[in-house]
C-alpha atoms as one frame of an Amber mdcrd trajectory, in Angstrom:
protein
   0.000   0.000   0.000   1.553   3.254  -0.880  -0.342   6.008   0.677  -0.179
  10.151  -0.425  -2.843  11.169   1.615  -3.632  10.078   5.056  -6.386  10.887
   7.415  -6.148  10.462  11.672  -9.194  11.621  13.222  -8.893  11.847  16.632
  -4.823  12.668  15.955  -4.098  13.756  19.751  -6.134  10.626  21.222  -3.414
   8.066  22.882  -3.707   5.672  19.814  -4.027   8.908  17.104  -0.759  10.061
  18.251   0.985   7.195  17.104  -0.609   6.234  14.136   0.588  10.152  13.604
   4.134   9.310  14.260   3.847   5.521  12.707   2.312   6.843   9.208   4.728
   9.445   9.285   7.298   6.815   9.388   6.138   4.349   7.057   5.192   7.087
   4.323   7.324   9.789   5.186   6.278  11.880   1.897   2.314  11.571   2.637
   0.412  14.402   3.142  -0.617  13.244   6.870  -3.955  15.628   7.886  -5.143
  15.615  11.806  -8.304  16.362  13.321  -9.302  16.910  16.312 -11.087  18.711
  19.393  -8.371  20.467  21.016  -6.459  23.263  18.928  -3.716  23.333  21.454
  -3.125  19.767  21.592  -2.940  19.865  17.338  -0.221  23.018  18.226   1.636
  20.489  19.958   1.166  17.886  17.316   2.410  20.285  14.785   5.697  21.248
  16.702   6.829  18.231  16.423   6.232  17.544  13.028   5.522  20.783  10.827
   4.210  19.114   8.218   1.129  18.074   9.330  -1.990  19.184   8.152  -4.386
  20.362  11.315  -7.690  21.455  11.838  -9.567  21.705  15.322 -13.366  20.435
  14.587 -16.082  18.994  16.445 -16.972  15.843  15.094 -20.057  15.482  17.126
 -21.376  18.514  15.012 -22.707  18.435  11.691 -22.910  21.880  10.950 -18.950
  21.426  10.840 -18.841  18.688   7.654 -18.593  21.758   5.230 -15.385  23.065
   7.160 -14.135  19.775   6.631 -14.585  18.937   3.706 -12.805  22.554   2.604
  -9.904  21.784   4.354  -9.891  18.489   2.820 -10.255  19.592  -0.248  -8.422
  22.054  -0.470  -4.650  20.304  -0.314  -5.851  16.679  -2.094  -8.552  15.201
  -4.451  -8.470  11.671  -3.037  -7.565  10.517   0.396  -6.157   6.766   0.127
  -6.120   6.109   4.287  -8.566   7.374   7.019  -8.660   6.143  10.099 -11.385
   7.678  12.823 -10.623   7.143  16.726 -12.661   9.127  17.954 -14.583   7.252
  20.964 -15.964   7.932  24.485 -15.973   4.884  27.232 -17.939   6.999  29.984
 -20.504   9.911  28.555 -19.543  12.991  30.566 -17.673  11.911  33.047 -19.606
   8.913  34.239 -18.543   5.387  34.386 -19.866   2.579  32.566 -23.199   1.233
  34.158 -23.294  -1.720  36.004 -27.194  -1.801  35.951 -30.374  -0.755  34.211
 -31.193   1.629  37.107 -28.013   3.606  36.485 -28.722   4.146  32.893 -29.332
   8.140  31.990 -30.424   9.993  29.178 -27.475  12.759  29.067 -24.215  10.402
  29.163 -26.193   7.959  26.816 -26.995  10.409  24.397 -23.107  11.403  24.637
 -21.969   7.988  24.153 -24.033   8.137  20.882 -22.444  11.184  20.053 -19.294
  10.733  20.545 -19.335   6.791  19.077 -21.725   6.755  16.582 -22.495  10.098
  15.075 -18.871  11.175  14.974 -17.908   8.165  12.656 -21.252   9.339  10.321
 -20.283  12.941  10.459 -16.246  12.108   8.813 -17.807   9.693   6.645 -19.975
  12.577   5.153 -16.750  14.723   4.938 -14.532  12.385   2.985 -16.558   9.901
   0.768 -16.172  12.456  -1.804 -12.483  11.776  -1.670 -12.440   8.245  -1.446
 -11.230   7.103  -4.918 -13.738   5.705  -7.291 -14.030   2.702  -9.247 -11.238
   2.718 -12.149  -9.584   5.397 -10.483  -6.783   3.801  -9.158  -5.791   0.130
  -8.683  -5.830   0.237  -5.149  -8.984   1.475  -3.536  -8.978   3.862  -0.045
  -9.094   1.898   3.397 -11.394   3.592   5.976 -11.110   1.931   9.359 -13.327
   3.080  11.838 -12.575   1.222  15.497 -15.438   0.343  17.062 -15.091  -2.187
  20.401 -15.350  -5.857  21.215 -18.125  -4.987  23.878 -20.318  -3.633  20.901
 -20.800  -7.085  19.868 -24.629  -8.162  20.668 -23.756 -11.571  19.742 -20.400
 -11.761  21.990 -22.098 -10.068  25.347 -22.039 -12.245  27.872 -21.706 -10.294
  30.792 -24.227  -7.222  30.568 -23.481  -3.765  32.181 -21.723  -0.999  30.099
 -25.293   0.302  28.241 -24.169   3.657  26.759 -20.905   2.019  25.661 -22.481
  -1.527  24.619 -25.341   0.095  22.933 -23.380   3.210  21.028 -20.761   1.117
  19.464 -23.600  -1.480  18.422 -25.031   1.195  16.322 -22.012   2.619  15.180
 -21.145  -1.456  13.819 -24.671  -0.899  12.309 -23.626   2.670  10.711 -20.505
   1.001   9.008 -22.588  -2.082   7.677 -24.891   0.432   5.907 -22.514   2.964
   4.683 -20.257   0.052   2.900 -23.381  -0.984   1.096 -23.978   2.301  -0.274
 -20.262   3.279  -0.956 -19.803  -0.001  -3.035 -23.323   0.996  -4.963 -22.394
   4.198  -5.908 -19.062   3.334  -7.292 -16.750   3.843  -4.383 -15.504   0.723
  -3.925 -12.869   1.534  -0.314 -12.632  -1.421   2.085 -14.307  -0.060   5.178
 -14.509  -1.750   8.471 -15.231  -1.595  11.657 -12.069  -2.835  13.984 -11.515
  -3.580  17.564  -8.254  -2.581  18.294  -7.536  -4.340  21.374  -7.216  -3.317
  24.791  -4.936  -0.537  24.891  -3.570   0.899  27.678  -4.135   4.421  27.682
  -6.103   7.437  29.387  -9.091   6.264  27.971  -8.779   2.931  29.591  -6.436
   3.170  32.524  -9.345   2.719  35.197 -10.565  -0.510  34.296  -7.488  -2.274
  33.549  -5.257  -2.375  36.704  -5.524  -5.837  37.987  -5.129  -7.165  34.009
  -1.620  -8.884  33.097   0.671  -7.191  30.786   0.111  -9.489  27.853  -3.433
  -8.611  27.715  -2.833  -5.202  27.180  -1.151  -3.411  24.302   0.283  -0.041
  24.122  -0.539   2.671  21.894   2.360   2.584  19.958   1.639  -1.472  18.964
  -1.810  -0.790  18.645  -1.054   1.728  15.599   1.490  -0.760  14.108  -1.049
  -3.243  14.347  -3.616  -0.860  12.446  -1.396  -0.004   9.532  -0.834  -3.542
   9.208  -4.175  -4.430   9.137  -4.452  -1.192   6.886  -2.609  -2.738   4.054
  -4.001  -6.384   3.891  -7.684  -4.947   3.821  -9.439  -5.410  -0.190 -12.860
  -3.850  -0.478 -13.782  -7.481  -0.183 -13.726  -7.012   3.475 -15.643  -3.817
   3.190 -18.600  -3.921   5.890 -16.965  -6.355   8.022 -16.247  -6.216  12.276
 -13.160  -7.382  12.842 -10.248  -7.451  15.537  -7.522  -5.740  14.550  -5.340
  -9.198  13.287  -7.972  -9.243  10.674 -10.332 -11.770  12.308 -14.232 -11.762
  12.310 -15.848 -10.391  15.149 -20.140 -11.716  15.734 -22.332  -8.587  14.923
Protein backbone atom coordinates (compact mmCIF):
# COMPACT_ATOMS: atom_id res chain seq x y z
CA UNK A 1 0.00 0.00 0.00
CA UNK A 2 1.55 3.25 -0.88
CA UNK A 3 -0.34 6.01 0.68
CA UNK A 4 -0.18 10.15 -0.42
CA UNK A 5 -2.84 11.17 1.61
CA UNK A 6 -3.63 10.08 5.06
CA UNK A 7 -6.39 10.89 7.42
CA UNK A 8 -6.15 10.46 11.67
CA UNK A 9 -9.19 11.62 13.22
CA UNK A 10 -8.89 11.85 16.63
CA UNK A 11 -4.82 12.67 15.95
CA UNK A 12 -4.10 13.76 19.75
CA UNK A 13 -6.13 10.63 21.22
CA UNK A 14 -3.41 8.07 22.88
CA UNK A 15 -3.71 5.67 19.81
CA UNK A 16 -4.03 8.91 17.10
CA UNK A 17 -0.76 10.06 18.25
CA UNK A 18 0.98 7.20 17.10
CA UNK A 19 -0.61 6.23 14.14
CA UNK A 20 0.59 10.15 13.60
CA UNK A 21 4.13 9.31 14.26
CA UNK A 22 3.85 5.52 12.71
CA UNK A 23 2.31 6.84 9.21
CA UNK A 24 4.73 9.45 9.29
CA UNK A 25 7.30 6.81 9.39
CA UNK A 26 6.14 4.35 7.06
CA UNK A 27 5.19 7.09 4.32
CA UNK A 28 7.32 9.79 5.19
CA UNK A 29 6.28 11.88 1.90
CA UNK A 30 2.31 11.57 2.64
CA UNK A 31 0.41 14.40 3.14
CA UNK A 32 -0.62 13.24 6.87
CA UNK A 33 -3.95 15.63 7.89
CA UNK A 34 -5.14 15.62 11.81
CA UNK A 35 -8.30 16.36 13.32
CA UNK A 36 -9.30 16.91 16.31
CA UNK A 37 -11.09 18.71 19.39
CA UNK A 38 -8.37 20.47 21.02
CA UNK A 39 -6.46 23.26 18.93
CA UNK A 40 -3.72 23.33 21.45
CA UNK A 41 -3.13 19.77 21.59
CA UNK A 42 -2.94 19.87 17.34
CA UNK A 43 -0.22 23.02 18.23
CA UNK A 44 1.64 20.49 19.96
CA UNK A 45 1.17 17.89 17.32
CA UNK A 46 2.41 20.29 14.79
CA UNK A 47 5.70 21.25 16.70
CA UNK A 48 6.83 18.23 16.42
CA UNK A 49 6.23 17.54 13.03
CA UNK A 50 5.52 20.78 10.83
CA UNK A 51 4.21 19.11 8.22
CA UNK A 52 1.13 18.07 9.33
CA UNK A 53 -1.99 19.18 8.15
CA UNK A 54 -4.39 20.36 11.32
CA UNK A 55 -7.69 21.46 11.84
CA UNK A 56 -9.57 21.71 15.32
CA UNK A 57 -13.37 20.43 14.59
CA UNK A 58 -16.08 18.99 16.45
CA UNK A 59 -16.97 15.84 15.09
CA UNK A 60 -20.06 15.48 17.13
CA UNK A 61 -21.38 18.51 15.01
CA UNK A 62 -22.71 18.43 11.69
CA UNK A 63 -22.91 21.88 10.95
CA UNK A 64 -18.95 21.43 10.84
CA UNK A 65 -18.84 18.69 7.65
CA UNK A 66 -18.59 21.76 5.23
CA UNK A 67 -15.38 23.07 7.16
CA UNK A 68 -14.14 19.78 6.63
CA UNK A 69 -14.58 18.94 3.71
CA UNK A 70 -12.80 22.55 2.60
CA UNK A 71 -9.90 21.78 4.35
CA UNK A 72 -9.89 18.49 2.82
CA UNK A 73 -10.26 19.59 -0.25
CA UNK A 74 -8.42 22.05 -0.47
CA UNK A 75 -4.65 20.30 -0.31
CA UNK A 76 -5.85 16.68 -2.09
CA UNK A 77 -8.55 15.20 -4.45
CA UNK A 78 -8.47 11.67 -3.04
CA UNK A 79 -7.56 10.52 0.40
CA UNK A 80 -6.16 6.77 0.13
CA UNK A 81 -6.12 6.11 4.29
CA UNK A 82 -8.57 7.37 7.02
CA UNK A 83 -8.66 6.14 10.10
CA UNK A 84 -11.38 7.68 12.82
CA UNK A 85 -10.62 7.14 16.73
CA UNK A 86 -12.66 9.13 17.95
CA UNK A 87 -14.58 7.25 20.96
CA UNK A 88 -15.96 7.93 24.49
CA UNK A 89 -15.97 4.88 27.23
CA UNK A 90 -17.94 7.00 29.98
CA UNK A 91 -20.50 9.91 28.55
CA UNK A 92 -19.54 12.99 30.57
CA UNK A 93 -17.67 11.91 33.05
CA UNK A 94 -19.61 8.91 34.24
CA UNK A 95 -18.54 5.39 34.39
CA UNK A 96 -19.87 2.58 32.57
CA UNK A 97 -23.20 1.23 34.16
CA UNK A 98 -23.29 -1.72 36.00
CA UNK A 99 -27.19 -1.80 35.95
CA UNK A 100 -30.37 -0.75 34.21
CA UNK A 101 -31.19 1.63 37.11
CA UNK A 102 -28.01 3.61 36.48
CA UNK A 103 -28.72 4.15 32.89
CA UNK A 104 -29.33 8.14 31.99
CA UNK A 105 -30.42 9.99 29.18
CA UNK A 106 -27.47 12.76 29.07
CA UNK A 107 -24.22 10.40 29.16
CA UNK A 108 -26.19 7.96 26.82
CA UNK A 109 -26.99 10.41 24.40
CA UNK A 110 -23.11 11.40 24.64
CA UNK A 111 -21.97 7.99 24.15
CA UNK A 112 -24.03 8.14 20.88
CA UNK A 113 -22.44 11.18 20.05
CA UNK A 114 -19.29 10.73 20.54
CA UNK A 115 -19.33 6.79 19.08
CA UNK A 116 -21.72 6.76 16.58
CA UNK A 117 -22.50 10.10 15.07
CA UNK A 118 -18.87 11.18 14.97
CA UNK A 119 -17.91 8.17 12.66
CA UNK A 120 -21.25 9.34 10.32
CA UNK A 121 -20.28 12.94 10.46
CA UNK A 122 -16.25 12.11 8.81
CA UNK A 123 -17.81 9.69 6.64
CA UNK A 124 -19.98 12.58 5.15
CA UNK A 125 -16.75 14.72 4.94
CA UNK A 126 -14.53 12.39 2.99
CA UNK A 127 -16.56 9.90 0.77
CA UNK A 128 -16.17 12.46 -1.80
CA UNK A 129 -12.48 11.78 -1.67
CA UNK A 130 -12.44 8.24 -1.45
CA UNK A 131 -11.23 7.10 -4.92
CA UNK A 132 -13.74 5.71 -7.29
CA UNK A 133 -14.03 2.70 -9.25
CA UNK A 134 -11.24 2.72 -12.15
CA UNK A 135 -9.58 5.40 -10.48
CA UNK A 136 -6.78 3.80 -9.16
CA UNK A 137 -5.79 0.13 -8.68
CA UNK A 138 -5.83 0.24 -5.15
CA UNK A 139 -8.98 1.48 -3.54
CA UNK A 140 -8.98 3.86 -0.05
CA UNK A 141 -9.09 1.90 3.40
CA UNK A 142 -11.39 3.59 5.98
CA UNK A 143 -11.11 1.93 9.36
CA UNK A 144 -13.33 3.08 11.84
CA UNK A 145 -12.57 1.22 15.50
CA UNK A 146 -15.44 0.34 17.06
CA UNK A 147 -15.09 -2.19 20.40
CA UNK A 148 -15.35 -5.86 21.22
CA UNK A 149 -18.12 -4.99 23.88
CA UNK A 150 -20.32 -3.63 20.90
CA UNK A 151 -20.80 -7.08 19.87
CA UNK A 152 -24.63 -8.16 20.67
CA UNK A 153 -23.76 -11.57 19.74
CA UNK A 154 -20.40 -11.76 21.99
CA UNK A 155 -22.10 -10.07 25.35
CA UNK A 156 -22.04 -12.25 27.87
CA UNK A 157 -21.71 -10.29 30.79
CA UNK A 158 -24.23 -7.22 30.57
CA UNK A 159 -23.48 -3.77 32.18
CA UNK A 160 -21.72 -1.00 30.10
CA UNK A 161 -25.29 0.30 28.24
CA UNK A 162 -24.17 3.66 26.76
CA UNK A 163 -20.90 2.02 25.66
CA UNK A 164 -22.48 -1.53 24.62
CA UNK A 165 -25.34 0.10 22.93
CA UNK A 166 -23.38 3.21 21.03
CA UNK A 167 -20.76 1.12 19.46
CA UNK A 168 -23.60 -1.48 18.42
CA UNK A 169 -25.03 1.20 16.32
CA UNK A 170 -22.01 2.62 15.18
CA UNK A 171 -21.15 -1.46 13.82
CA UNK A 172 -24.67 -0.90 12.31
CA UNK A 173 -23.63 2.67 10.71
CA UNK A 174 -20.51 1.00 9.01
CA UNK A 175 -22.59 -2.08 7.68
CA UNK A 176 -24.89 0.43 5.91
CA UNK A 177 -22.51 2.96 4.68
CA UNK A 178 -20.26 0.05 2.90
CA UNK A 179 -23.38 -0.98 1.10
CA UNK A 180 -23.98 2.30 -0.27
CA UNK A 181 -20.26 3.28 -0.96
CA UNK A 182 -19.80 0.00 -3.04
CA UNK A 183 -23.32 1.00 -4.96
CA UNK A 184 -22.39 4.20 -5.91
CA UNK A 185 -19.06 3.33 -7.29
CA UNK A 186 -16.75 3.84 -4.38
CA UNK A 187 -15.50 0.72 -3.92
CA UNK A 188 -12.87 1.53 -0.31
CA UNK A 189 -12.63 -1.42 2.09
CA UNK A 190 -14.31 -0.06 5.18
CA UNK A 191 -14.51 -1.75 8.47
CA UNK A 192 -15.23 -1.60 11.66
CA UNK A 193 -12.07 -2.83 13.98
CA UNK A 194 -11.51 -3.58 17.56
CA UNK A 195 -8.25 -2.58 18.29
CA UNK A 196 -7.54 -4.34 21.37
CA UNK A 197 -7.22 -3.32 24.79
CA UNK A 198 -4.94 -0.54 24.89
CA UNK A 199 -3.57 0.90 27.68
CA UNK A 200 -4.13 4.42 27.68
CA UNK A 201 -6.10 7.44 29.39
CA UNK A 202 -9.09 6.26 27.97
CA UNK A 203 -8.78 2.93 29.59
CA UNK A 204 -6.44 3.17 32.52
CA UNK A 205 -9.35 2.72 35.20
CA UNK A 206 -10.56 -0.51 34.30
CA UNK A 207 -7.49 -2.27 33.55
CA UNK A 208 -5.26 -2.38 36.70
CA UNK A 209 -5.52 -5.84 37.99
CA UNK A 210 -5.13 -7.17 34.01
CA UNK A 211 -1.62 -8.88 33.10
CA UNK A 212 0.67 -7.19 30.79
CA UNK A 213 0.11 -9.49 27.85
CA UNK A 214 -3.43 -8.61 27.72
CA UNK A 215 -2.83 -5.20 27.18
CA UNK A 216 -1.15 -3.41 24.30
CA UNK A 217 0.28 -0.04 24.12
CA UNK A 218 -0.54 2.67 21.89
CA UNK A 219 2.36 2.58 19.96
CA UNK A 220 1.64 -1.47 18.96
CA UNK A 221 -1.81 -0.79 18.65
CA UNK A 222 -1.05 1.73 15.60
CA UNK A 223 1.49 -0.76 14.11
CA UNK A 224 -1.05 -3.24 14.35
CA UNK A 225 -3.62 -0.86 12.45
CA UNK A 226 -1.40 0.00 9.53
CA UNK A 227 -0.83 -3.54 9.21
CA UNK A 228 -4.18 -4.43 9.14
CA UNK A 229 -4.45 -1.19 6.89
CA UNK A 230 -2.61 -2.74 4.05
CA UNK A 231 -4.00 -6.38 3.89
CA UNK A 232 -7.68 -4.95 3.82
CA UNK A 233 -9.44 -5.41 -0.19
CA UNK A 234 -12.86 -3.85 -0.48
CA UNK A 235 -13.78 -7.48 -0.18
CA UNK A 236 -13.73 -7.01 3.47
CA UNK A 237 -15.64 -3.82 3.19
CA UNK A 238 -18.60 -3.92 5.89
CA UNK A 239 -16.97 -6.35 8.02
CA UNK A 240 -16.25 -6.22 12.28
CA UNK A 241 -13.16 -7.38 12.84
CA UNK A 242 -10.25 -7.45 15.54
CA UNK A 243 -7.52 -5.74 14.55
CA UNK A 244 -5.34 -9.20 13.29
CA UNK A 245 -7.97 -9.24 10.67
CA UNK A 246 -10.33 -11.77 12.31
CA UNK A 247 -14.23 -11.76 12.31
CA UNK A 248 -15.85 -10.39 15.15
CA UNK A 249 -20.14 -11.72 15.73
CA UNK A 250 -22.33 -8.59 14.92
Amino acid sequence: MLAKSILISGATGGIGRELVAATRARWPDAKIFCLARDPEKLTLLRNEDPSLLTLACELTDSNQIPQISAFLQAETDQLDLVIHTVGVLNGLGKRPEKSLAEVASDSLMEAFKVNTMSALWLAQAVKPLLKRSGADPKPSVFIILSAKVGSIGDNQLGGWYAYRMSKAALNQGIKTMALEFQRSGCPCALVAVHPGTTLTDFSKDYVKSWPDEKLATPKVSAERLLKLAESLSPERSGQFMHWDGSPLPW
